[in-house]
C-alpha atoms as one frame of an Amber mdcrd trajectory, in Angstrom:
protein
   6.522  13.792  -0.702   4.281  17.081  -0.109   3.466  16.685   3.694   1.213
  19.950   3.957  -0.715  18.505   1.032  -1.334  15.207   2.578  -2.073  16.710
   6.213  -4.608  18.558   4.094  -6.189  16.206   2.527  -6.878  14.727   5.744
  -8.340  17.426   7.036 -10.495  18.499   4.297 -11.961  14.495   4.979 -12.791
  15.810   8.768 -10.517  12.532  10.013  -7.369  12.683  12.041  -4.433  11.139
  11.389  -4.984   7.962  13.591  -8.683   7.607  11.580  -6.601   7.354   8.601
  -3.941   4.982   9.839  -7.201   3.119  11.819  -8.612   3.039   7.906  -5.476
   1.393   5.785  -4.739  -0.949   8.799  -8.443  -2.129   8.254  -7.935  -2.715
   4.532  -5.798  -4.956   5.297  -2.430  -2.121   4.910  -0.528  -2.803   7.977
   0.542   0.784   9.065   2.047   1.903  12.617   1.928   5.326  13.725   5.450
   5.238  13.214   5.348   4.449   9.458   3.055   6.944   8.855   5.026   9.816
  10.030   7.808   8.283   9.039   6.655   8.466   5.556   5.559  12.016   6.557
   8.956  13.421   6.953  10.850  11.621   4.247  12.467   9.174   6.592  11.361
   6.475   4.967   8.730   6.072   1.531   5.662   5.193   1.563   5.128   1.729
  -0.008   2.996   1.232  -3.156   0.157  -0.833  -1.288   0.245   1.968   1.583
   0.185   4.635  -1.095  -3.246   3.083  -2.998  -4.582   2.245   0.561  -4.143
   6.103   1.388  -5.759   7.551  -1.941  -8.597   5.116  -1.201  -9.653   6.077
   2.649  -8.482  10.183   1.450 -10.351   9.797  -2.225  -7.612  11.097  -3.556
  -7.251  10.845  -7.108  -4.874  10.291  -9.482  -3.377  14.008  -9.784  -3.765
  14.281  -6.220  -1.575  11.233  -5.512   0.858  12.387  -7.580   1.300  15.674
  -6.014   1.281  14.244  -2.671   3.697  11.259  -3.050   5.834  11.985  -6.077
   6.543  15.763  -5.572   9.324  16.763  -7.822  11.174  19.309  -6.159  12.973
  22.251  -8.758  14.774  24.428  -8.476
C-alpha cells in the first residue's frame, strides 16, 4: 500500500478524503472513516470491492491501482 500515492491521487481529483469516502459509500461500498485510514496505514487491507470502488471515484487506472494497493516493497 503506497499511502503518499493514494493521498495524491486524491488531491490531483481536487476532493478530500471524506468526498472520496462520501463517493464509494454512495456506490453502494460501505466505507467508515475508520476503514479508510485504516487501510491507509496498513492496519488493515483494503477489500477488493473497496479497491475497484476507489479506482472508479479517483479514475485510477489499472497501473495506477497497482502502484497504489499492491506496492511491492524491495529491498
Amino acid at each position: 500500500m503506497n499511502k503518499d500515492k493514494l493521498l495524491a491521487a486524491i488531491k490531483l481529483k481536487g476532493k478530500r478524503v471524506s468526498d472520496v469516502i462520501k463517493s464509494v459509500n454512495n456506490m453502494g461500498v460501505s466505507m467508515s472513516n475508520s476503514t479508510f485510514y485504516k487501510g491507509l496505514r496498513d492496519i488493515r487491507p483494503f477489500k477488493a470491492d473497496e479497491i475497484m470502488a476507489l479506482s472508479k471515484v479517483l479514475d485510477l487506472n489499472s497501473e495506477d491501482v497497482m502502484d497504489i494497493f499492491f506496492a511491492e516493497l524491495v529491498s
